[in-house]
C-alpha positions as CSV (number, residue, x, y, z in Angstrom):
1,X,58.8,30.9,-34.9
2,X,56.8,33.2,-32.5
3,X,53.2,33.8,-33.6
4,X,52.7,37.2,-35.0
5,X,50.4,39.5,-32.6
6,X,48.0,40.6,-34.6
7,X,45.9,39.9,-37.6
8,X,45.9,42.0,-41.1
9,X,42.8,42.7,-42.8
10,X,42.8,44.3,-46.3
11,X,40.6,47.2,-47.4
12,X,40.6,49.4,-50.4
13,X,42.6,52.0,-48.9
14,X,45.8,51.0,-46.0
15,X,45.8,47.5,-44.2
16,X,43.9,46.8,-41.0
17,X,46.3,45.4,-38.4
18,X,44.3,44.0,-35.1
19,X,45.2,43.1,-31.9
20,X,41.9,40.9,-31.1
21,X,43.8,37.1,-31.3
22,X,41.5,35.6,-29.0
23,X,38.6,38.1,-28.4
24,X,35.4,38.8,-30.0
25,X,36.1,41.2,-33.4
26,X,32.4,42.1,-34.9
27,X,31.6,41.7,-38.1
28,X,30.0,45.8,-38.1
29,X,33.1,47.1,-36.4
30,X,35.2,45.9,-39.4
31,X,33.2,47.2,-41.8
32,X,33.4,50.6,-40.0
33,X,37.0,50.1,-40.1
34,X,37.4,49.0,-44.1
35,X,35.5,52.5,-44.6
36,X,37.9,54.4,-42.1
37,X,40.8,53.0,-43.7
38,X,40.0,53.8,-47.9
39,X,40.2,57.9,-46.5
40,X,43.2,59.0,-48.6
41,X,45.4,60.3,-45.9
42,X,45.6,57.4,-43.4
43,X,48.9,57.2,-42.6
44,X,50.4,53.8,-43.1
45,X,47.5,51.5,-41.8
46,X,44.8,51.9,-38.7
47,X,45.5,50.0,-35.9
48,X,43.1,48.2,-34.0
49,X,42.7,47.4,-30.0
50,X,41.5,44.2,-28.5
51,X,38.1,45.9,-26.9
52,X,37.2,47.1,-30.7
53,X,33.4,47.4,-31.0
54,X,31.1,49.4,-33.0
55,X,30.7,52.9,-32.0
56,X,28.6,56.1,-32.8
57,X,30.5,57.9,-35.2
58,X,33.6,55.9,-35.0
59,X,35.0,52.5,-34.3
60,X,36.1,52.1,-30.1
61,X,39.6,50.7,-29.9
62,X,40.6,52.3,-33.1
63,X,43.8,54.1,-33.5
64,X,43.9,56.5,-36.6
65,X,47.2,58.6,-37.8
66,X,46.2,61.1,-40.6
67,X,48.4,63.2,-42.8
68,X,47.0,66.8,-43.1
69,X,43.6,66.3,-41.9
70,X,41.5,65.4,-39.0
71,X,38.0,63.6,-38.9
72,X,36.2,64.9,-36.1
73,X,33.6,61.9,-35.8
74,X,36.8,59.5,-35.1
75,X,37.7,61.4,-31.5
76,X,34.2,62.0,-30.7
77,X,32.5,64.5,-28.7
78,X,33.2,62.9,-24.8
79,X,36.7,64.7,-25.8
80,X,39.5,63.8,-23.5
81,X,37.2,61.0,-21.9
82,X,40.3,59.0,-19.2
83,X,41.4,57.4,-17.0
84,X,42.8,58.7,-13.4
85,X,44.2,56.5,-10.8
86,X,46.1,56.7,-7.4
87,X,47.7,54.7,-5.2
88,X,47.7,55.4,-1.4
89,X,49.4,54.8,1.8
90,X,46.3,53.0,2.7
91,X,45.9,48.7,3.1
92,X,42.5,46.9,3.5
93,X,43.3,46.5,7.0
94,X,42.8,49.8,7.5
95,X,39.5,49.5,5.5
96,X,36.2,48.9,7.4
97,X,34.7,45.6,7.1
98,X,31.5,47.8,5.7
99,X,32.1,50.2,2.8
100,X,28.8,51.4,2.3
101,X,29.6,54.8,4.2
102,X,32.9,55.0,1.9
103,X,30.6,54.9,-1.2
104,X,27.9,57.0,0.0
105,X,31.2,59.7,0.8
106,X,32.4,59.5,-2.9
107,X,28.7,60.4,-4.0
108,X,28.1,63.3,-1.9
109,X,31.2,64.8,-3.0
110,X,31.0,64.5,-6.7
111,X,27.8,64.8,-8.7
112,X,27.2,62.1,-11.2
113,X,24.2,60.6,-13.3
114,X,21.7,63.8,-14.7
115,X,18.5,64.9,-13.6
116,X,16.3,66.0,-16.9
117,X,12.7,66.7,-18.0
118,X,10.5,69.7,-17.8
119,X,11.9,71.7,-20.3
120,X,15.1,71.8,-18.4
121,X,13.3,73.3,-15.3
122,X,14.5,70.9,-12.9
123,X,17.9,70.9,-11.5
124,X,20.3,69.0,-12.8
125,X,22.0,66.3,-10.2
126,X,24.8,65.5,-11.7
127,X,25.9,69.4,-12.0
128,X,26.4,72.1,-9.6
129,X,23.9,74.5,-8.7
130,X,26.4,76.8,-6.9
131,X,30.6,75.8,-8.0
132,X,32.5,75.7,-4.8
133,X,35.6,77.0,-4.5
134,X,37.9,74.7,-5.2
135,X,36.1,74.1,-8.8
136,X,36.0,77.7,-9.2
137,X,39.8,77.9,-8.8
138,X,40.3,74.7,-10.9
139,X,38.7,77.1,-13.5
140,X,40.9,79.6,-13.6
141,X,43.0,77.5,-15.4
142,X,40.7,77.3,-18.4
143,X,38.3,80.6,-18.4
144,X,40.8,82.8,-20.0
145,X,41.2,80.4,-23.6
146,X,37.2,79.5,-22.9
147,X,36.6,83.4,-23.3
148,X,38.4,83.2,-26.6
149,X,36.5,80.3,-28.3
150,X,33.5,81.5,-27.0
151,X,34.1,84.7,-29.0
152,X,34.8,82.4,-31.9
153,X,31.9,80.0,-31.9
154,X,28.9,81.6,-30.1
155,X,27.2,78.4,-30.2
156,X,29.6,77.6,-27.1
157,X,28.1,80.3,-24.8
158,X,25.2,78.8,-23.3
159,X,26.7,75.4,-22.5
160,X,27.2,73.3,-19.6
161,X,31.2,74.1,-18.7
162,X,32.2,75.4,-15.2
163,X,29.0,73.8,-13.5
164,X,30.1,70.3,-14.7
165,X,33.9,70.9,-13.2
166,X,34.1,68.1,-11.2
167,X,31.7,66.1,-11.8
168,X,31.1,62.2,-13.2
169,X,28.6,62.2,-16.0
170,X,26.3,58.9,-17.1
171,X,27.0,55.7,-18.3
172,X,30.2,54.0,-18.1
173,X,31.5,56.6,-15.9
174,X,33.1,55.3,-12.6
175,X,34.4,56.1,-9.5
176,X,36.2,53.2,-7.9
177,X,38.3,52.3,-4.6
178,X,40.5,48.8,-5.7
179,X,43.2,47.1,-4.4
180,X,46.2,45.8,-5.7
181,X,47.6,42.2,-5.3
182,X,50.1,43.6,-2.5
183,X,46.2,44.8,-0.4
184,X,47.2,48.7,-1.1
185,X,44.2,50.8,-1.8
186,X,43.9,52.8,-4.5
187,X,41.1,55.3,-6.1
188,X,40.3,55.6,-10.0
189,X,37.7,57.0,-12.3
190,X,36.7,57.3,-15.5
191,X,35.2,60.6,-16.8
192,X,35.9,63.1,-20.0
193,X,35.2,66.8,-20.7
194,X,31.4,66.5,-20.2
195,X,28.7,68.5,-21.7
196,X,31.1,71.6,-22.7
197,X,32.9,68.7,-24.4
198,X,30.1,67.0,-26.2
199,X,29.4,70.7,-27.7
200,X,32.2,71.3,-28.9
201,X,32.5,67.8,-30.7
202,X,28.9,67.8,-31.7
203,X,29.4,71.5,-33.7
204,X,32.8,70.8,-35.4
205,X,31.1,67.1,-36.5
206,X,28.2,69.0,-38.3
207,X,31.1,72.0,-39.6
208,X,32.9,69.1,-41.1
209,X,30.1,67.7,-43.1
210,X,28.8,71.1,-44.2
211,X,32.3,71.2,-45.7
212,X,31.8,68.1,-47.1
213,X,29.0,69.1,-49.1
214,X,29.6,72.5,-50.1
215,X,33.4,70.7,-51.6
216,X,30.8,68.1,-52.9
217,X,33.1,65.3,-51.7
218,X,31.2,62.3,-51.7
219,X,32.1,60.0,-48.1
220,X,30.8,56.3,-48.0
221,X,29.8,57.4,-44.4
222,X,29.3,61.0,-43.3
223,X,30.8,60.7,-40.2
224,X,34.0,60.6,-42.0
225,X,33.9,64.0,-43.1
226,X,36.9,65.7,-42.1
227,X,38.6,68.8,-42.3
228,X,41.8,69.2,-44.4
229,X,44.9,70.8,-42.8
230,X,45.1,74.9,-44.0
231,X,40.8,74.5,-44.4
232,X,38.6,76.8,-42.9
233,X,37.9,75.2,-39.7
234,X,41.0,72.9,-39.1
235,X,42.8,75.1,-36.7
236,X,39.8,76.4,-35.3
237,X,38.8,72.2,-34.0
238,X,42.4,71.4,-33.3
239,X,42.4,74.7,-30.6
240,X,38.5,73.6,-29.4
241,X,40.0,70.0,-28.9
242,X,43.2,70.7,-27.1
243,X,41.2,73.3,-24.8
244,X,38.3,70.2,-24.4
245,X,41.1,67.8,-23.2
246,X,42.6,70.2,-21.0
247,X,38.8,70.5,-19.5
248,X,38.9,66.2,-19.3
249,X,41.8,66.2,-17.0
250,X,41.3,68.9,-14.9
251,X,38.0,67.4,-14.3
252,X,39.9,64.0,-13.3
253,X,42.0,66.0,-11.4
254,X,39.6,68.0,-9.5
255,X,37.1,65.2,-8.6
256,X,40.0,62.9,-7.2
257,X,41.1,65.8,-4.6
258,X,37.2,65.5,-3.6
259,X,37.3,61.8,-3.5
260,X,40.2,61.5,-1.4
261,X,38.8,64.3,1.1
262,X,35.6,62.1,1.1
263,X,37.4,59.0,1.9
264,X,39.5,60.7,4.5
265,X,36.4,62.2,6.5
266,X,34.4,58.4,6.5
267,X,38.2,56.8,7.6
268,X,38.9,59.6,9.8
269,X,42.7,58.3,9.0
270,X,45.3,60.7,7.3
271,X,46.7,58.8,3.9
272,X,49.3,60.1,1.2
273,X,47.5,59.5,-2.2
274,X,50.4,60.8,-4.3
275,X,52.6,57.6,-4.0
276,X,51.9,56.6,-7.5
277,X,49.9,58.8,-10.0
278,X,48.5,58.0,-13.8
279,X,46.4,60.4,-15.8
280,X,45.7,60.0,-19.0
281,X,43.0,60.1,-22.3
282,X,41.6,57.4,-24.6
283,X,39.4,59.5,-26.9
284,X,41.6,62.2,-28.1
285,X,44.2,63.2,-30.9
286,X,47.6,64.6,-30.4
287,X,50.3,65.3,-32.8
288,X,52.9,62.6,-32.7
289,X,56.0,61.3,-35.0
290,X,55.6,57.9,-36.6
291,X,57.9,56.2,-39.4
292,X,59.6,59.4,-40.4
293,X,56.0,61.9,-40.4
294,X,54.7,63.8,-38.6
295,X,51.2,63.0,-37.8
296,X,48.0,63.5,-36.1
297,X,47.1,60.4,-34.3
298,X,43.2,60.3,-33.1
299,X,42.6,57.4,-30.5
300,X,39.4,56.9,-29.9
301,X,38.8,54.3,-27.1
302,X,42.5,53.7,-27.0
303,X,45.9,54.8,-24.9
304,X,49.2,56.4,-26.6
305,X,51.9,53.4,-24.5
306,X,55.1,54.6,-25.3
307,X,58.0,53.0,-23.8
308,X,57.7,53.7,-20.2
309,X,54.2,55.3,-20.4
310,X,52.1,54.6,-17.7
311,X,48.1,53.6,-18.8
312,X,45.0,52.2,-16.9
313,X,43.1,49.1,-18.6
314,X,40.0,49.0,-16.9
315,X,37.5,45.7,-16.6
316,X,34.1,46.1,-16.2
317,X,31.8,46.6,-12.5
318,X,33.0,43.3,-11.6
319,X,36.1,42.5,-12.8
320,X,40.1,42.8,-12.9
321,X,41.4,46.5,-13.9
322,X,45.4,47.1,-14.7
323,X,47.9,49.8,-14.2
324,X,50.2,49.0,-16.8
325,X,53.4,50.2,-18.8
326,X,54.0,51.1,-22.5
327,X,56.1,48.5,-24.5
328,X,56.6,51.4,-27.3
329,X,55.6,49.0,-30.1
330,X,55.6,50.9,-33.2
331,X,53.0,48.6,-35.0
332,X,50.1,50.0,-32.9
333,X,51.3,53.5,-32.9
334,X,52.3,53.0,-29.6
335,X,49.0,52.0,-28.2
336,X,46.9,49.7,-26.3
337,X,43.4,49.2,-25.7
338,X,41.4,51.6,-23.2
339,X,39.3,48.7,-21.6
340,X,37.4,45.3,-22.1
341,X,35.3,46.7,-24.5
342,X,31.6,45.8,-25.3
343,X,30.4,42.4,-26.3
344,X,26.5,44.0,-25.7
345,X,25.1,47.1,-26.7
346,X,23.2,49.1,-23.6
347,X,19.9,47.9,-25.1
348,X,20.5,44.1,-25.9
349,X,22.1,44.4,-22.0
350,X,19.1,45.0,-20.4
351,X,17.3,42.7,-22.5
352,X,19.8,39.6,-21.8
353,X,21.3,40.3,-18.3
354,X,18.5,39.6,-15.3
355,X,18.7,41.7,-12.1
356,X,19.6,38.4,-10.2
357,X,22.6,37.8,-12.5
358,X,23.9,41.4,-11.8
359,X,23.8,41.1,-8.3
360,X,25.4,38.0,-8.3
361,X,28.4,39.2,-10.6
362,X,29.2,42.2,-8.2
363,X,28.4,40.5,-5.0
364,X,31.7,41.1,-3.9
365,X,31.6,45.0,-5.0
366,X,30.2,47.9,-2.5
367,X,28.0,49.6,-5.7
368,X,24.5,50.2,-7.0
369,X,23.3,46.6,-7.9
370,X,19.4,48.2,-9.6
371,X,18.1,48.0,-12.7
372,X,19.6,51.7,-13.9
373,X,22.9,49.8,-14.2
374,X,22.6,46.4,-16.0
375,X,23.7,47.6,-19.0
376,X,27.2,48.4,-16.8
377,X,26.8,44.6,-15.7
378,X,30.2,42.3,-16.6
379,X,28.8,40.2,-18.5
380,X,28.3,43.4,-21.2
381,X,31.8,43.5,-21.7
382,X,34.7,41.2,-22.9
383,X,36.9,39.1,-20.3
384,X,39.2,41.8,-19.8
385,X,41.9,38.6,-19.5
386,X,41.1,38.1,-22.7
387,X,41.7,41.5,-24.2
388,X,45.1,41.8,-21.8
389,X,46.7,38.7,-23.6
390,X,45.9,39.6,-26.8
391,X,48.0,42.7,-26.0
392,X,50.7,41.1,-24.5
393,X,53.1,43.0,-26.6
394,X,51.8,46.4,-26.2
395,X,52.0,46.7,-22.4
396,X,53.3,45.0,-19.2
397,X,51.0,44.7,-16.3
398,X,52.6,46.6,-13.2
399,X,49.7,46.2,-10.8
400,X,46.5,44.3,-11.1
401,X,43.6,46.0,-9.6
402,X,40.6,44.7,-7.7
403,X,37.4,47.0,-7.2
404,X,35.8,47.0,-3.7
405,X,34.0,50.1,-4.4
406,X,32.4,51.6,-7.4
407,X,30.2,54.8,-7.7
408,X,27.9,54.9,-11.2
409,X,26.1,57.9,-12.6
C-alpha cells in the first residue's frame, strides 16, 4: 500500500494535514497552526506546506480556506509577495566567463535594499527619487482604483506607492540569472507590493482587532482577528488586497522588462525572454471553489497548483530552484509550498553561520558574499530536495534551476 503523503494533526477545531514527511516541522509553527485551525469557519481543515515555519502574524507554508470571513494577519502585509521567472533564447555559452558586470547591470537598473535614518531626510536607495517613464506608465494601470481607496482610507495618502514601482525591497528579495539542466538561461525574482502593500496590511490588521474588541470576541491570539463577511470593513480589505496584489505583479512585471534591458546592454546580444513565462503570488487570498463551497483561500507562503498551473519553488542563495506544474491535488487545496523555508530565524543566522561558511556555500554564485546577507546564507533554510519530495504529489518538476547570479537588497 502507498504511504499516505502527509501527516494529520488534530486540534480543537478542523484537522491539520501536512506535507513535511521528511523535513523539519517546529514545534511553535504547530502551535500557531492548532490556534489557526479552532477559528470557527475553517473550511474543512488547513493545509500545511513542507517549508512551514513560524511567521509574524501567521504560520509560512500555511494554506487557510475560510467560510464568510477573512483574517487579515494570515495574508500578511508583503501582499501579493511572488514569484516571476523567464526563460530566454540565451545558453551559458553565450554567457561571459565573468558575470560580475551582469550583476552590477541588474542593480543599476532596479533599486533594492533601503536607505533610512535621519528622520527620513536621506534618500531612500531602494526607491525612486524621480519614476521614469516606463514605471510611470506601469502606473496607469493602478492610479485610477488607488485614487478611490485613498479617498476611502486617508491613512493611504502619504505612503510609499508609485516610487517603489519597480523596485526589489530587503530581505529575502532576489533577483537571479539560473540555468536550467538543458544550459538555457533564465531570469527570476522574488518581490511583493512593497511599502504601499505593507500599509495597507498593517491598517486592516489593526481594523480587524479594533473589531475584535468592540464585538468583545475573545481570540487565543490577536492576530486572528478577522473580519466577518457583510462586516464593516470586509469588503473594504477584500478591494485594498486585490488592488495590493495587482501592485505585486506589476512590480514583477515591470522590474523584469528592466532586468532583461540590463542584461541585454552588458551582453550586447539580442535575446527573446518570452519563450516561457510564470507569474504568480504566495502571500495572498483569492476566492476559489473547494468540495462543493465556495471559499476564500489565504496562502500565505504557499502557491494555488492547479492541474496544469505553472509555479516557481525557489531554494535558497545557493541552492536548486524549480519551475514546476500543478498536480491539482484537492487535499492541499491545490497547493504547494512557496520555497525551502527557514530552519533559522534572521537573528540565530547571523549568530550560527560564519562569513567563511557563506562564502564557501555560494562560491559558485556571482552575488554579495558580506555580512549584510548571512542571514540569506543556505544553510538558513531547509534542503529544498527535501521539501520537493515531501511534495511529490502536489507538483511535477518541469525544469530544475541553477543560480549563477543573484542580486540581494
Amino acid at each position: 500500500m502507498e504511504q499516505q503523503a502527509y501527516e494529520v494533526m488534530q486540534s480543537e477545531g478542523v484537522p491539520i494535514k501536512s506535507w513535511t514527511l521528511g523535513v523539519p516541522f517546529e514545534e511553535g509553527a504547530k502551535e500557531q497552526l492548532r490556534k489557526l485551525a479552532g477559528m470557527p469557519f475553517i473550511h474543512k481543515w488547513v493545509a500545511v506546506m513542507p517549508d512551514v515555519h513560524v511567521g509574524l502574524g501567521a504560520t509560512i507554508g500555511s494554506v487557510v480556506p475560510t467560510l464568510g470571513a477573512v483574517i487579515p494577519a494570515a495574508v500578511g502585509v508583503d501582499i501579493g509577495c511572488g514569484m516571476m521567472a523567464v526563460k530566454t533564447s540565451l545558453t551559458s555559452a553565450q554567457l561571459p566567463e565573468n558575470l560580475a558586470a551582469v550583476r552590477s547591470a541588474i542593480e543599476r537598473a532596479v533599486p533594492h535594499g533601503r536607505t533610512s535614518g535621519r528622520g527620513g531626510k536621506v534618500r531612500d536607495k531602494g526607491a525612486w527619487a524621480n519614476v521614469p517613464d516606463d514605471v510611470a506608465h506601469a502606473w496607469l494601470g493602478l492610479d485610477g482604483q488607488f485614487a478611490i481607496l485613498k479617498e476611502k482610507h486617508r491613512i493611504l495618502k502619504n505612503t510609499n506607492n508609485v516610487n517603489h514601482l519597480g523596485t526589489l525591497g530587503t530581505g529575502n528579495h532576489f533577483i537571479e540569472m539560473c540555468l536550467d539542466e538543458h544550459d538555457s538561461v533564465w531570469l527570476m525574482l522574488h518581490s511583493g507590493s512593497r511599502g504601499v502593500g505593507n500599509r495597507i496590511g498593517t491598517y486592516f490588521i489593526e481594523q480587524a482587532k479594533k473589531d475584535m474588541e468592540r464585538w468583545h470576541i475573545h481570540l487565543p491570539d490577536s492576530d486572528l482577528a478577522y473580519f466577518p463577511e457583510g462586516s464593516e470593513h470586509f469588503d473594504d480589505y477584500v478591494e485594498a488586497v486585490e488592488w495590493a496584489q495587482s501592485f505585486a505583479r506589476i512590480n514583477r512585471e515591470v522590474m523584469m522588462k528592466r532586468v532583461v534591458s540590463a542584461v541585454e546592454g552588458v551582453l550586447s546580444l539580442p535575446f527573446s525572454a518570452s519563450v516561457e513565462a510564470v507569474n504568480c503570488h504566495h502571500n495572498y487570498v483569492s476566492r476559489e471553489h473547494h468540495y462543493g463551497q465556495s471559499v476564500l483561500v489565504t496562502r500565505k507562503g504557499a502557491v494555488r497548483a492547479r492541474r496544469g498551473e505553472m509555479g516557481i519553488i525557489p531554494g535558497s542563495m545557493g541552492a536548486r530552484s524549480f519551475i514546476v506544474r500543478g498536480l491539482g491535488n484537492e487535499e492541499s487545496f491545490c497547493s504547494c509550498s512557496h520555497g525551502a523555508g527557514r530552519v533559522m530565524s534572521r537573528t540565530q543566522a547571523k549568530k550560527m553561520v560564519s562569513l567563511e561558511e557563506h562564502r564557501k556555500a555560494t562560491a559558485d554564485v556571482e552575488c554579495r558574499k558580506d555580512e549584510g546577507v548571512i542571514d540569506e546564507t543556505p544553510s538558513a533554510y531547509k534542503p529544498i530536495e527535501k521539501v520537493m519530495t515531501a511534495q511529490k504529489d502536489l507538483v511535477e518538476v518541469v525544469y530544475t534551476l541553477k543560480q549563477i547570479v543573484c542580486v540581494k537588497g
